[in-house]
C-alpha positions as CSV (number, residue, x, y, z in Angstrom):
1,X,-12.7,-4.9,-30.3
2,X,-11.7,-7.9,-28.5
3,X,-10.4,-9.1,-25.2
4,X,-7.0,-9.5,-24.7
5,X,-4.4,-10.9,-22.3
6,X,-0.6,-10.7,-23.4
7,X,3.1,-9.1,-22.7
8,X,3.5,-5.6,-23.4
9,X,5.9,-4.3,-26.7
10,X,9.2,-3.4,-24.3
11,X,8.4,0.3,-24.0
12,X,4.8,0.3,-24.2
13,X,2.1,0.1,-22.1
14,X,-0.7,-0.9,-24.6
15,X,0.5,-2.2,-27.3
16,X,0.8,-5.9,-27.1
17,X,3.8,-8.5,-28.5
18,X,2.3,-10.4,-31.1
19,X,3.7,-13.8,-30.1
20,X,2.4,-13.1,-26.4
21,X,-0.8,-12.4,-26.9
22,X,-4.0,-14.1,-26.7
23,X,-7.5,-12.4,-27.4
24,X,-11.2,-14.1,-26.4
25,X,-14.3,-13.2,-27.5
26,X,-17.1,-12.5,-24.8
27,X,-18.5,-16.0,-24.1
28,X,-14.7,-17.2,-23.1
29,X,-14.7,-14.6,-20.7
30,X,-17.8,-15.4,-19.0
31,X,-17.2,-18.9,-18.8
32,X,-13.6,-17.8,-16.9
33,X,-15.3,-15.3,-14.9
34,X,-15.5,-17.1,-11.7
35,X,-11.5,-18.0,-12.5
36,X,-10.6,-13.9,-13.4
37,X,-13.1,-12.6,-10.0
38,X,-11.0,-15.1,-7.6
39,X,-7.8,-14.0,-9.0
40,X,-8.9,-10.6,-9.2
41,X,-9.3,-10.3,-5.4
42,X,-6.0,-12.1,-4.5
43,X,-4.2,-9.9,-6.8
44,X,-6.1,-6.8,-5.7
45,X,-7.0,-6.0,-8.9
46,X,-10.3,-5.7,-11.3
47,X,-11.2,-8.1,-13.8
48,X,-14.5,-6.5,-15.7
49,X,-15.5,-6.9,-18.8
50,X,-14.3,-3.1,-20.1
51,X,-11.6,-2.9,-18.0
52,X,-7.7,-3.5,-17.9
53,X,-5.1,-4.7,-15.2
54,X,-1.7,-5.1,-14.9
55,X,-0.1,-8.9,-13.0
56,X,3.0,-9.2,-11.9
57,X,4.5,-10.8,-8.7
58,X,2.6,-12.3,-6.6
59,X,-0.8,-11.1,-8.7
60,X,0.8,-13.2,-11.4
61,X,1.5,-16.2,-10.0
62,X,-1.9,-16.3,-8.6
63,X,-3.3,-15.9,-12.0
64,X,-1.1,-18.7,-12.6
65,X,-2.5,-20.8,-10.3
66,X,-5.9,-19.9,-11.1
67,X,-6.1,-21.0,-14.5
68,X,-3.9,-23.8,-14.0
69,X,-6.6,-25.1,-11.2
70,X,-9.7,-24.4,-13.9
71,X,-11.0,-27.3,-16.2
72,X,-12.6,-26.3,-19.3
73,X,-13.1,-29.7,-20.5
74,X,-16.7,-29.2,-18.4
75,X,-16.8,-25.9,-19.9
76,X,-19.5,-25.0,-22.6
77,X,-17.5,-22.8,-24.7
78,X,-14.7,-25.2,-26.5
79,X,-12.7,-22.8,-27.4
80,X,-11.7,-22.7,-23.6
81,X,-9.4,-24.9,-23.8
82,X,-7.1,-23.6,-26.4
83,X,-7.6,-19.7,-24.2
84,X,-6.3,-22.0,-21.3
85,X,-3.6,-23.3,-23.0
86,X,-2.0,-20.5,-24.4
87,X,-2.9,-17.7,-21.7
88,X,-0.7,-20.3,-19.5
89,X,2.0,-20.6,-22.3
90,X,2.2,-16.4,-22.2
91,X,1.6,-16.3,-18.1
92,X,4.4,-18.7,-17.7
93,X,6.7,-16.7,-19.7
94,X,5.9,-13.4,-18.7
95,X,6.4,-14.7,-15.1
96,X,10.3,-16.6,-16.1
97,X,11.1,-13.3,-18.2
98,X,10.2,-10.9,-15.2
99,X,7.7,-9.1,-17.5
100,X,3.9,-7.8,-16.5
101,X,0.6,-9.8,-17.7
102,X,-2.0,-7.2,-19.0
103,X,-5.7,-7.7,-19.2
104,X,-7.2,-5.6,-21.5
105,X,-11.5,-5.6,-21.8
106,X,-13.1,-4.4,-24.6
């Protein structure tokens, strides 16, 4: 099982597009936690570990500007950078192609 953020297969509601996808393992997560709790709340939605949500709109663009705001060059994980990268790479089209972000816990 792994954590996963990524656009939706057009028609499905789980299944994600392979080339908008991005999975972390646990230790990513937790060092994003205070990033994913912040935009939780502003996008009235809940980030937990086993969870999922749905971003679109507004909820998106804050996850947006979330991420974009959060410096994992100080982070202890270094894979953290390359999450950044390319969960802002699939948030960024997802947002320009009018499509919904989902978070999807373990």
């Amino acid at each position: 099982m792994s954590i996963e953020f990524g656009i939706p297969i057009l028609g499905s509601t789980l299944t994600l597009d392979g080339a908008f996808r991005v999975d972390i393992d646990e230790s990513v997560f937790l060092e994003l936690q205070p990033v994913l709790a912040q935009t939780a709340h502003t996008a009235d939605q809940e980030l937990d570990l086993y969870g999922s949500a749905t971003f679109e709109g507004a909820g998106l663009r804050s996850l947006i500007a979330a991420v974009s705001g959060w410096h994992p060059s100080n982070a202890a994980v270094p894979e953290a950078a390359t999450f950044k990268t390319e969960l802002l790479r699939i948030a960024r089209h997802a947002e320009a192609s009018a499509q919904p972000l989902l978070y999807l816990g373990l």
